[in-house]
N, C-alpha and C positions, 0 to 999 in steps of 0.2 A: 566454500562449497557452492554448488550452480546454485540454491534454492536460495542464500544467502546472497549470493551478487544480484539472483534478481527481485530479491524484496529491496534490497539495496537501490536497483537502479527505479524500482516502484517509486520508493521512496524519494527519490533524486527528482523524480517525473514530477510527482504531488507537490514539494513543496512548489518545484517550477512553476505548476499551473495557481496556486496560492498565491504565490509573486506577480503572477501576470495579471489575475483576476483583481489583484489589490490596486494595481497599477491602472486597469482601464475604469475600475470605479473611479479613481480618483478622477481618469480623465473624462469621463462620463459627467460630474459633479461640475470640472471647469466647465466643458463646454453645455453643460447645463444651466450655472451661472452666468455665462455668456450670453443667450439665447434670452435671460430672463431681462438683463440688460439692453438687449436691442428690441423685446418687444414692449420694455417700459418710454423706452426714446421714443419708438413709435407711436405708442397710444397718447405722450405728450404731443406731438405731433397733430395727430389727426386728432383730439380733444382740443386743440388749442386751435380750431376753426381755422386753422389756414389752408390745410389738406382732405383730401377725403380719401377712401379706401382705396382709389385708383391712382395716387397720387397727384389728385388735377386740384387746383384750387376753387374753394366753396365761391359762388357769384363770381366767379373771376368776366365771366361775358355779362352780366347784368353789372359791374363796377363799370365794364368797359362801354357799354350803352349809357349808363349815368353819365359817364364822363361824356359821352358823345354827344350830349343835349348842348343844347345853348350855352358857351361859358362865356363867364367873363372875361376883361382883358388880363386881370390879374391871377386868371388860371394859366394862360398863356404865357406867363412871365415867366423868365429864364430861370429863376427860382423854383418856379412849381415843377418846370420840366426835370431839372437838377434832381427832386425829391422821387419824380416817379421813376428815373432810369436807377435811382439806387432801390427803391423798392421794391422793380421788378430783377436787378441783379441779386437782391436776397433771396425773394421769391426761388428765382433758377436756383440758386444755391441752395435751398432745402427742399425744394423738390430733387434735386441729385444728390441729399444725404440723403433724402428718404429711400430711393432706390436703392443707393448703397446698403444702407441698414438692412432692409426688404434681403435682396439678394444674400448677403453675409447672412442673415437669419436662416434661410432658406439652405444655405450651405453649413451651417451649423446642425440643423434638422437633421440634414443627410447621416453626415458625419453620427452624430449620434445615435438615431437609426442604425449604421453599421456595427458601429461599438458597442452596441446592444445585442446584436447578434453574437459578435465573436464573444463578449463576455456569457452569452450563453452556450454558446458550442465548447468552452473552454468550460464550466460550469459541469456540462454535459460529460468532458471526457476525466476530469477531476474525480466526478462522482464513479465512472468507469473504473478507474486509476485504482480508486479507495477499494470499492468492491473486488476489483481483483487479489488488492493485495489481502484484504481479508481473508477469501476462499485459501489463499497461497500460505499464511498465516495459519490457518486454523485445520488445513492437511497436514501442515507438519508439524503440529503438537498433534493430533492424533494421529502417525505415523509414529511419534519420541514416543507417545503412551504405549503404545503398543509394543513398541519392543522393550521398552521398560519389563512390562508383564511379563514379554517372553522370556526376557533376561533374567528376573527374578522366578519365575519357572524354573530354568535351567538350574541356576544357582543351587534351589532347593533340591532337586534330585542330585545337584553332586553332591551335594553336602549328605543326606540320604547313603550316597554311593562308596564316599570315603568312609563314612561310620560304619556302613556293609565291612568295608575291606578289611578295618581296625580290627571289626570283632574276627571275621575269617584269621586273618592275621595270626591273634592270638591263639583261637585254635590249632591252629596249624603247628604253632610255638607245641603247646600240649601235646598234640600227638605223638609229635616229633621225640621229644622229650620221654614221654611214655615206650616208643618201639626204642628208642634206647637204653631204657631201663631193660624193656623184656630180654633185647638181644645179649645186656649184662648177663642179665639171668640166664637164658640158654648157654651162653658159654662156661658160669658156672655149674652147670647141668651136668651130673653125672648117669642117669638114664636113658636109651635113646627116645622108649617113650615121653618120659616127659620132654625131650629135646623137640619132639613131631609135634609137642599138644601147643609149646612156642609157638614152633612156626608156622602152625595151624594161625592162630592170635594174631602172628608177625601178618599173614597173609590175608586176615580181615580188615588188620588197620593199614596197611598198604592200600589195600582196594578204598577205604574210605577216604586215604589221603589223597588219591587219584580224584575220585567224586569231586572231593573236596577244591582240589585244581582246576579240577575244569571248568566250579563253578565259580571260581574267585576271576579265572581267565575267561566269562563271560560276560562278569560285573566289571572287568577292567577293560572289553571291547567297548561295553555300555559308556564307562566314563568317558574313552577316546572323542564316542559321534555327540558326546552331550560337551566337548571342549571343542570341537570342530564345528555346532552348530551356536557354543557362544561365540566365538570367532567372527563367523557369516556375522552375529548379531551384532558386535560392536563395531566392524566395517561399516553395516549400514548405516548405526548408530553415528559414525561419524563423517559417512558420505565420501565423494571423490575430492579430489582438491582439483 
């Protein structure tokens, strides 16, 4: 039935958005974990006095004026030089992790940020989804209730209709029965009067069994639109394919 393929394809809709919404929490979660890990790197970082917020180093120009003062010769020694060319290649070297991190932070942010949205627009048409199928859902049980009632309506007046008929029926049997009997009798009849006061009799319960037809062939037009309108009903009942 149409009402049935599209609770169906509701349905098909809901769980998909259920699926998708479970999927970007999840991915919500990594790259929130992720985020949490590079602003822990970094706070070791700038806490551990080498860096500051800008990623410049703490005293880096007042080290470089200390050093600038008067040194000895054994600052000068090809040793001490050795020592500084690796400390400032370290230095470089976490100064360009910290950017990395910084940035990759920064691009996780985003990201997140997006994911946030679509798992609410998705959120947003999930809850649309539900609600429609409800409304769709709860028209057509009260659409079944209703012709339910009608159905059981009908039902009761044929039933009503056929007991009518049963009893006419039987009448009819009797009358029948009875102008038979009389027409015995008249032909037993040896008066003409009493043959006239018969047929007088004959020509009462004629006229009744006439009545009586006509009323039985008005209760039998009755049952016809009360079988044609349960008809309509259980069509509906069962919808188009």
């Amino acid at each position: 039935m149409v009402e049935e393929n599209t609770l169906q394809q509701i349905w098909r809709l809901t769980n998909e958005l259920a699926q998708q919404q479970s999927a970007n929490k999840e991915a919500i979660n990594g790259i929130t974990q992720q985020m949490s890990d590079v602003k822990q790197r970094s706070s070791a970082l700038l806490t551990s006095g080498v860096f500051n917020h800008n990623g410049e180093l703490y005293n880096y120009n007042d080290s470089q004026q200390r050093n600038a003062e008067p040194a000895s010769a054994s600052q000068n020694s090809p040793e001490t030089l050795e020592e500084s060319d690796e400390t400032s290649a370290k230095q470089d070297e976490l100064k360009r992790q910290l950017r990395t991190m910084t940035n990759k932070n920064q691009q996780l942010e985003a990201e997140c940020a997006q994911l946030k949205r679509l798992l609410k627009d998705y959120e947003s048409g999930m809850e649309s989804a539900t609600s429609s199928m409800r409304l769709q859902v709860n028209s057509h049980n009260d659409a079944v209730l209703r012709l339910q009632r009608e159905y059981d309506s009908l039902l009761s007046a044929e039933r009503q209709t056929t007991s009518a008929l049963v009893w006419e029926n039987k009448m009819l049997q009797l009358n029948i029965s009875k102008i038979a009997r009389m027409l015995r009798e008249l032909y037993s009849l040896g008066t003409e009067s009493e043959q006239d006061t018969v047929i007088q009799q004959l020509v009462v319960e004629n006229q009744g069994l006439r009545d009586m037809l006509n009323k039985d062939m008005n209760v039998f037009n009755l049952g016809i639109e009360n079988d044609t309108v349960r008809e309509k009903s259980s069509d509906t009942l069962v919808g188009p394919k």
